[in-house]
C-alpha positions as CSV (number, residue, x, y, z in Angstrom):
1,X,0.6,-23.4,52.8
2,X,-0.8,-22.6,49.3
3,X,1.6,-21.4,47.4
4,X,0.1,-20.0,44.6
5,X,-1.6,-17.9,46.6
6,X,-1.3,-13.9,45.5
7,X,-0.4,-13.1,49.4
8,X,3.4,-14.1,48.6
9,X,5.4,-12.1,46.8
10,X,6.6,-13.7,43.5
11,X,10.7,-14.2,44.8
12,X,8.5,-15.7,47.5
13,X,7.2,-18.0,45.3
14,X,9.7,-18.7,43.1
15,X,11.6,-20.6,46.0
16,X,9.1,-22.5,47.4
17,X,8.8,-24.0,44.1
18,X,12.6,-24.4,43.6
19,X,12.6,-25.8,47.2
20,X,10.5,-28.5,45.9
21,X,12.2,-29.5,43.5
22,X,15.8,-29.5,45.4
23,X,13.8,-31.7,48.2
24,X,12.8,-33.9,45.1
25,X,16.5,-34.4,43.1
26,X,17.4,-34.9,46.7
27,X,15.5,-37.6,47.4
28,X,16.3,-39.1,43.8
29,X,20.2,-39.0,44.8
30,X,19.4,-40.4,48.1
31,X,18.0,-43.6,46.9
32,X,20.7,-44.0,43.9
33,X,23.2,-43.7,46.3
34,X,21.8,-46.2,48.6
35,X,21.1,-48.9,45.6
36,X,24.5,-48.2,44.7
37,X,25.8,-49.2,48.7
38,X,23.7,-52.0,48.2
39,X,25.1,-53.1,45.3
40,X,28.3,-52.1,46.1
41,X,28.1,-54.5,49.8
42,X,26.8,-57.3,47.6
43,X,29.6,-57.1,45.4
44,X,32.2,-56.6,48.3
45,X,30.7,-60.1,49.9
46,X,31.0,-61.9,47.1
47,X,34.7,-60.7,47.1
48,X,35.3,-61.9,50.5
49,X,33.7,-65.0,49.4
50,X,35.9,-65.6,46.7
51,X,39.3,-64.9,48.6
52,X,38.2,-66.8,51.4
53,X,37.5,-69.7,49.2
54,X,41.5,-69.3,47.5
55,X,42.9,-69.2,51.4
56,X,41.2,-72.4,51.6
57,X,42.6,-73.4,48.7
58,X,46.2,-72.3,49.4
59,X,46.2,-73.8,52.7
60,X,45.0,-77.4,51.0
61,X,48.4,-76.6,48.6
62,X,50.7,-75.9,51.6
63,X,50.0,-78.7,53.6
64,X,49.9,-81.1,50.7
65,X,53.2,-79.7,49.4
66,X,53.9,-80.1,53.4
67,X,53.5,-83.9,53.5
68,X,54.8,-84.4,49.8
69,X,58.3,-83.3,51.2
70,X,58.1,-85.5,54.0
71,X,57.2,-88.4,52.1
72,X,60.5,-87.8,50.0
């Protein structure tokens, strides 16, 4: 559909092109909003990483504050 065609009245017209350009800032948003979910889930894992890597480390302190009070 040509829409500078003189068939279509200019209202006509007028939202075809600002159609356009709503399906354009739409895709825009789309993709920021899915870089920012990725970089949002990369973030998030290397949360989960990190408190992982302190329950690991707070277990080691437990069980060597475990055996420290049995060696007493």
């Amino acid at each position: 559909m040509n829409i500078y065609n003189d068939a279509y009245p200019e209202q006509i017209v007028s939202l075809l092109k600002e159609n356009k350009y709503l399906k354009v800032e739409l895709k825009e948003e789309k993709e920021k909003l899915e870089n920012n979910i990725r970089i949002l889930h990369r973030e998030l894992e290397e949360v989960k990483e990190d408190n992982r890597k302190l329950i690991n480390e707070i277990e080691y302190y437990e069980k060597l504050k475990e055996k420290m009070y049995y060696t007493i």
